[in-house]
FIVOFI-738941 format. One record per residue (C-alpha): residue in three letters; x, y, z. Coordinates in nm, 3 decimals. Each point is the difference from the previous one (the first is absolute). Layout:
N
+--------+---------+---------+---------+
! residu !       u !       v !       w !
+--------+---------+---------+---------+
!    ALA !       X !       Y !       Z !
...
+--------+---------+---------+---------+
REM end
This chain:
204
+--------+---------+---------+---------+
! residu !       u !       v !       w !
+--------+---------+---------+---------+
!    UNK !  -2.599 !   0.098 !  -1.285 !
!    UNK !   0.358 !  -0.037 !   0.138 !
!    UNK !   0.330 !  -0.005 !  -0.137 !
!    UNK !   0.115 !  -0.348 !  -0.137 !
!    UNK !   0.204 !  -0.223 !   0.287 !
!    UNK !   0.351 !  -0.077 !  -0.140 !
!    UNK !   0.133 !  -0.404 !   0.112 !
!    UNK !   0.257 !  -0.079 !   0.204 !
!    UNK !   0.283 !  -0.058 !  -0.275 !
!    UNK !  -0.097 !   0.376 !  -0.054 !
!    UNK !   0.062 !   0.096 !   0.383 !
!    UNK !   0.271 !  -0.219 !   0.019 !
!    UNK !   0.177 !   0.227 !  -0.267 !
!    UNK !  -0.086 !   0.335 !   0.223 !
!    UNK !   0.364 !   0.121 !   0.089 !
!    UNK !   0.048 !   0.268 !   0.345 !
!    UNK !   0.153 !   0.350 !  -0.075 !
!    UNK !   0.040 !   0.316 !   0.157 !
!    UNK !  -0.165 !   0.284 !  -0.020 !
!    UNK !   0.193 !   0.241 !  -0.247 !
!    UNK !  -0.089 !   0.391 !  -0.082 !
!    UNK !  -0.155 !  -0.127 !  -0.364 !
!    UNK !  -0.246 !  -0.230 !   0.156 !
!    UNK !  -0.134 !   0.257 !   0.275 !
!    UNK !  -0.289 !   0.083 !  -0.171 !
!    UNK !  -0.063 !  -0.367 !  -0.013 !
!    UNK !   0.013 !  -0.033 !   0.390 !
!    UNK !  -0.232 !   0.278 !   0.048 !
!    UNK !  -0.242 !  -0.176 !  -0.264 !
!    UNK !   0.038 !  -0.333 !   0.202 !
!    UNK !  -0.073 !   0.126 !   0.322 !
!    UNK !  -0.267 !   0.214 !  -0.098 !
!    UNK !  -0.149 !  -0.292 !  -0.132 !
!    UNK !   0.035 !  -0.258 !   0.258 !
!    UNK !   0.002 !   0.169 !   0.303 !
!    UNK !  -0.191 !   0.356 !  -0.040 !
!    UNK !   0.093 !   0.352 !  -0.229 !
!    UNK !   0.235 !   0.254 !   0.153 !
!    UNK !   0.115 !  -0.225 !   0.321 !
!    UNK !   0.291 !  -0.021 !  -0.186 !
!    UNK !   0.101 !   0.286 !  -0.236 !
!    UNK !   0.290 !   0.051 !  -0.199 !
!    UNK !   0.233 !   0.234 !   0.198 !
!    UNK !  -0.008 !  -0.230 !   0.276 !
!    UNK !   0.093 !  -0.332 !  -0.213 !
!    UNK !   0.256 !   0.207 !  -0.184 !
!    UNK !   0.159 !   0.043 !   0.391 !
!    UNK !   0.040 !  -0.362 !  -0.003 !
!    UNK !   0.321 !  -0.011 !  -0.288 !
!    UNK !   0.212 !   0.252 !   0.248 !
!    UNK !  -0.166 !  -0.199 !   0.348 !
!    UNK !   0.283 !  -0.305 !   0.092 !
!    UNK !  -0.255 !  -0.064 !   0.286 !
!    UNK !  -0.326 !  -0.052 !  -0.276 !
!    UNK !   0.015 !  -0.272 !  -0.262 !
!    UNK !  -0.290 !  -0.044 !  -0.267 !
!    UNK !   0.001 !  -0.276 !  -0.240 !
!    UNK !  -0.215 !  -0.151 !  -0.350 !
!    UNK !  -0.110 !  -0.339 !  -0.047 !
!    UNK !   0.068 !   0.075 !  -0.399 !
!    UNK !  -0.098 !  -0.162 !  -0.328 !
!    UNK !   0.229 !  -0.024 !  -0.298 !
!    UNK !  -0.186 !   0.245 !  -0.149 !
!    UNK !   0.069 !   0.219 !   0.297 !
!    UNK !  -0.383 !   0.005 !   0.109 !
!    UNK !  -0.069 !   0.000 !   0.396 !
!    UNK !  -0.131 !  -0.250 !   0.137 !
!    UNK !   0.034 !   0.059 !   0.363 !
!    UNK !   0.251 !   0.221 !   0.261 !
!    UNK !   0.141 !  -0.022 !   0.324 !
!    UNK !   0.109 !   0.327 !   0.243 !
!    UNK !   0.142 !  -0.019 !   0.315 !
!    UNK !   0.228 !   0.229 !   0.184 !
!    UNK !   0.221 !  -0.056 !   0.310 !
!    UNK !  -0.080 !   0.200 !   0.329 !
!    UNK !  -0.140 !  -0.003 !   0.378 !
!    UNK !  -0.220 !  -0.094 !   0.269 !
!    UNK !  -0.104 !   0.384 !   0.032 !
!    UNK !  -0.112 !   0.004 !  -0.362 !
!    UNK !  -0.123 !  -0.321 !  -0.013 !
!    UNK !  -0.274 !   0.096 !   0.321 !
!    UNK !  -0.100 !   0.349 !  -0.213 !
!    UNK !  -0.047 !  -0.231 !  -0.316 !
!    UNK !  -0.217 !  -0.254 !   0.183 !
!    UNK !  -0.170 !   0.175 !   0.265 !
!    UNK !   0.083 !  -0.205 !   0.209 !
!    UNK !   0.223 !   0.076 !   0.357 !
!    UNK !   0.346 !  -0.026 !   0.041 !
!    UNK !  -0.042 !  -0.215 !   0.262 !
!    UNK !  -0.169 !  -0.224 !  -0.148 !
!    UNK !   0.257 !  -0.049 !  -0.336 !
!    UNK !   0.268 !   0.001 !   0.221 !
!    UNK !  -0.108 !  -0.305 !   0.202 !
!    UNK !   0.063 !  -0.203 !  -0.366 !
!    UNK !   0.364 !   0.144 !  -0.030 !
!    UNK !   0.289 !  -0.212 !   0.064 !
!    UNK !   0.211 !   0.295 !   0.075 !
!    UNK !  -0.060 !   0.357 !   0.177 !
!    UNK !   0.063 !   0.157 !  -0.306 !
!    UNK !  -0.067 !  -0.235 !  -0.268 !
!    UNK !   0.088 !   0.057 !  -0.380 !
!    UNK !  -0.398 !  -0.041 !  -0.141 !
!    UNK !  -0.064 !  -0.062 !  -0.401 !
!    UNK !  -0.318 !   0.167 !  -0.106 !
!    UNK !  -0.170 !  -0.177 !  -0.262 !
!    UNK !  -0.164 !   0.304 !  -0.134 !
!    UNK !  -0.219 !  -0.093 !  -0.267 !
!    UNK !  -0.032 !  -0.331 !  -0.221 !
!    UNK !  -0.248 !  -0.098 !  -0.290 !
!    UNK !  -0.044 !  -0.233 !  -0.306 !
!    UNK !  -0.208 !   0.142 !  -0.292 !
!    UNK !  -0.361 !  -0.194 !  -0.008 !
!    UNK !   0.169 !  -0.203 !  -0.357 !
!    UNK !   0.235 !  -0.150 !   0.207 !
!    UNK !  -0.064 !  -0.109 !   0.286 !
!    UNK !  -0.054 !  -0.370 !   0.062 !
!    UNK !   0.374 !  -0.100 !  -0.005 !
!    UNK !   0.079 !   0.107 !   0.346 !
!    UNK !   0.244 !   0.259 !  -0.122 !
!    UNK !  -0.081 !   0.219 !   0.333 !
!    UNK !   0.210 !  -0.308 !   0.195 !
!    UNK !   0.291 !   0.098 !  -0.256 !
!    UNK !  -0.019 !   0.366 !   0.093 !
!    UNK !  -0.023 !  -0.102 !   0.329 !
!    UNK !   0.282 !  -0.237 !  -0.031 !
!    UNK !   0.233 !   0.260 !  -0.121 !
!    UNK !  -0.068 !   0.280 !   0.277 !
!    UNK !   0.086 !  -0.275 !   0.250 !
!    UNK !   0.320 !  -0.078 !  -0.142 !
!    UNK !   0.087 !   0.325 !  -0.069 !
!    UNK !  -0.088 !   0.102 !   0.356 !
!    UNK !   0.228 !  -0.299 !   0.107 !
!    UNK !   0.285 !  -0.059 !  -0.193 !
!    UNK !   0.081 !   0.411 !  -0.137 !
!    UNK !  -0.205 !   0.194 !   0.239 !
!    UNK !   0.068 !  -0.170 !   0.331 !
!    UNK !  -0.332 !   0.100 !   0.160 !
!    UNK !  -0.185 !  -0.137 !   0.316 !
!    UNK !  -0.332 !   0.000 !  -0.092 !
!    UNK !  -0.228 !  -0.025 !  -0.309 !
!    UNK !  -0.294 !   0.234 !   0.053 !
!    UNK !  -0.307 !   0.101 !  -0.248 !
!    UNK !  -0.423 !   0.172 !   0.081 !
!    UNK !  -0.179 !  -0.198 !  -0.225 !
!    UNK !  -0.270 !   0.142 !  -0.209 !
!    UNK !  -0.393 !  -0.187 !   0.143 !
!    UNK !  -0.223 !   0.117 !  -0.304 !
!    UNK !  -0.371 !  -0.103 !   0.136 !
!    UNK !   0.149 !  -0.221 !   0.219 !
!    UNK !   0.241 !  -0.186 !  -0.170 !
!    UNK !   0.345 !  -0.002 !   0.017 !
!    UNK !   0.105 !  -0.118 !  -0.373 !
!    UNK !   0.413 !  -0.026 !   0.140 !
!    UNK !  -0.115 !  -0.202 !   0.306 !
!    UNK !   0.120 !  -0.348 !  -0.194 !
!    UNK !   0.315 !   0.075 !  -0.180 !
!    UNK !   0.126 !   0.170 !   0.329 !
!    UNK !  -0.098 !  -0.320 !   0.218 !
!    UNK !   0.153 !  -0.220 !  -0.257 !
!    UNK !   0.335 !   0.221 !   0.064 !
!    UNK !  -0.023 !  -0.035 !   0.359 !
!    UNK !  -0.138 !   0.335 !   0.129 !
!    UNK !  -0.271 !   0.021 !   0.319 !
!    UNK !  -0.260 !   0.247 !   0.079 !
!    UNK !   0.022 !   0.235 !   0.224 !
!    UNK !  -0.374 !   0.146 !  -0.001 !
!    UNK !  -0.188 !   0.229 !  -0.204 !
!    UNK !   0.021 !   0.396 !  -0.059 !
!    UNK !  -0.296 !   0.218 !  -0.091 !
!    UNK !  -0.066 !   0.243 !  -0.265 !
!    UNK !   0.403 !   0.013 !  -0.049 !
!    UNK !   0.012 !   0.209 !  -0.314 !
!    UNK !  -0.313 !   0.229 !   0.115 !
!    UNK !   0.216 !   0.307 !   0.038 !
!    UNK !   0.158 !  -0.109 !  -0.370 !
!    UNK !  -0.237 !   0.272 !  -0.091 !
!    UNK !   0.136 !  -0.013 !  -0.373 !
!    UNK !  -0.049 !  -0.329 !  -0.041 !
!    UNK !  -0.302 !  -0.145 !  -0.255 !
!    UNK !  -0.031 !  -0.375 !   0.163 !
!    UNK !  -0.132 !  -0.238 !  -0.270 !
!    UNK !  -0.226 !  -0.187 !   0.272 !
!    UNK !  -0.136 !   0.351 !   0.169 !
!    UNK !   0.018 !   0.204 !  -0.352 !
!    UNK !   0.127 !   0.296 !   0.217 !
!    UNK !   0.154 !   0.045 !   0.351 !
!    UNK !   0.103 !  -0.319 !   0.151 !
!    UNK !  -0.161 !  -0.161 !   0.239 !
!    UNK !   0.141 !  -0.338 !   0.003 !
!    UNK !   0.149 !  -0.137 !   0.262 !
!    UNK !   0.358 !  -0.249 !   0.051 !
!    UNK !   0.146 !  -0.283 !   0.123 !
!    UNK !   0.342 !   0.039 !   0.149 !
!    UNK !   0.259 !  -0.297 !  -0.066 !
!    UNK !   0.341 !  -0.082 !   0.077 !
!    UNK !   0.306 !  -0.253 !   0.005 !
!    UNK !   0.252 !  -0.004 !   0.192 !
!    UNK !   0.318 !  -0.027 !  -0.251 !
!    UNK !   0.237 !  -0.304 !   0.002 !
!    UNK !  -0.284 !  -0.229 !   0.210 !
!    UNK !  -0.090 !  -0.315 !  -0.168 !
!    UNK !  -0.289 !   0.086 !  -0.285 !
!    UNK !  -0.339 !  -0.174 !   0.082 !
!    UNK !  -0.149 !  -0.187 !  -0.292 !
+--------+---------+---------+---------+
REM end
C-alpha cells in the first residue's frame, strides 16, 4: 500500500531551503529515491555548498521532513549538447545570443505523499526567478526523464512556459552506476529536452 497523501493546507505549509552540510545525507536519500541509487552520491552534492554556479534546494516540512528538491546549476551550450545528446547546432538555433548564459535544471522530484498540489510549478517557479532576477541567464534548459514513455515533468514545465525541443535516447546509458527505478539496473530510458527562453512572456 502507499504512503498516506498529506492536503493542501499541509503543502501549503512546505517552506524552500537550501541545501546545508547536515541535510546531505538527506539529498542523497531523496534522489536515490526518486530518481535512481548512486546517480547522485554524496561527494558530488557535498560540491554543491562551495559551487556559486550550483544551487540545490528542499521543499521542507516543519518537522524538517523532505518532501521534494530542486537542482540546477548555471553553464553552456557545449555542456548542455554532451548532457542531451543532442548537436550543438541544433541547441544553438534556440539561443538568443552566440554565447548564451543556459540554467540547467538538473534534477526535480516530489515524494509519491505529496504530490497532487502542483508543488513541481513552485520549484519551477523559483528556478525561473532565480535565473531572472539574481542569476541573469538567457535561457532555462533541462533533459527530462521519459520512464516507459512518459514524461511525468511534461505539465508543470508547460504550465511555466517551457517548449520541446525533441527527444534524446538512452541518455543516462553510460551512467553505468546508476540503479534506475523503472529499468532496476542500467538505464535505458530515454528524454525529452525543454527550454524557455528567459524574460519572454510565460505561456499559460
Amino acid at each position: 500500500m502507499g504512503e498516506k497523501k498529506h492536503t493542501k493546507a499541509q503543502a501549503d505549509g512546505l517552506t524552500i531551503q537550501p541545501l546545508t552540510e547536515t541535510e546531505l545525507d538527506t539529498a542523497v536519500h531523496l534522489c536515490a529515491v526518486c530518481v535512481g541509487e548512486n546517480l547522485y552520491p554524496k561527494e558530488e552534492l557535498k560540491k554543491i555548498l562551495t559551487d556559486p554556479d550550483q544551487y540545490f534546494y528542499f521543499l521542507m516540512t516543519p518537522e524538517r521532513e523532505a518532501a521534494g528538491y530542486i537542482y540546477f546549476y548555471l553553464t553552456d551550450l557545449s555542456r548542455m549538447s554532451t548532457l542531451s545528446k543532442l548537436p550543438l547546432e541544433q541547441l544553438a538555433l534556440i539561443s538568443p545570443k552566440k554565447q548564451p548564459l543556459i540554467g540547467n535544471l538538473q534534477s526535480i522530484a516530489i515524494v509519491e505523499e505529496w504530490r497532487g498540489h502542483h508543488l513541481a510549478d513552485r520549484l519551477v517557479q523559483l528556478f525561473l526567478d532565480m535565473l531572472q532576477n539574481k542569476l541573469y541567464a538567457d535561457v532555462a534548459f533541462g533533459v527530462f526523464w521519459k520512464p516507459n514513455g512518459y514524461v511525468p515533468m511534461e505539465k508543470p514545465l508547460k504550465r511555466q512556459g517551457f517548449l520541446c525541443l525533441g527527444e534524446s535516447k538512452r541518455v543516462w546509458y553510460d551512467y553505468e552506476h546508476l540503479i534506475c527505478p523503472y529499468c532496476n539496473g542500467r538505464c535505458e530510458c530515454n528524454a525529452e529536452i525543454f527550454y524557455k527562453i528567459i524574460g519572454e512572456e510565460e505561456v499559460k
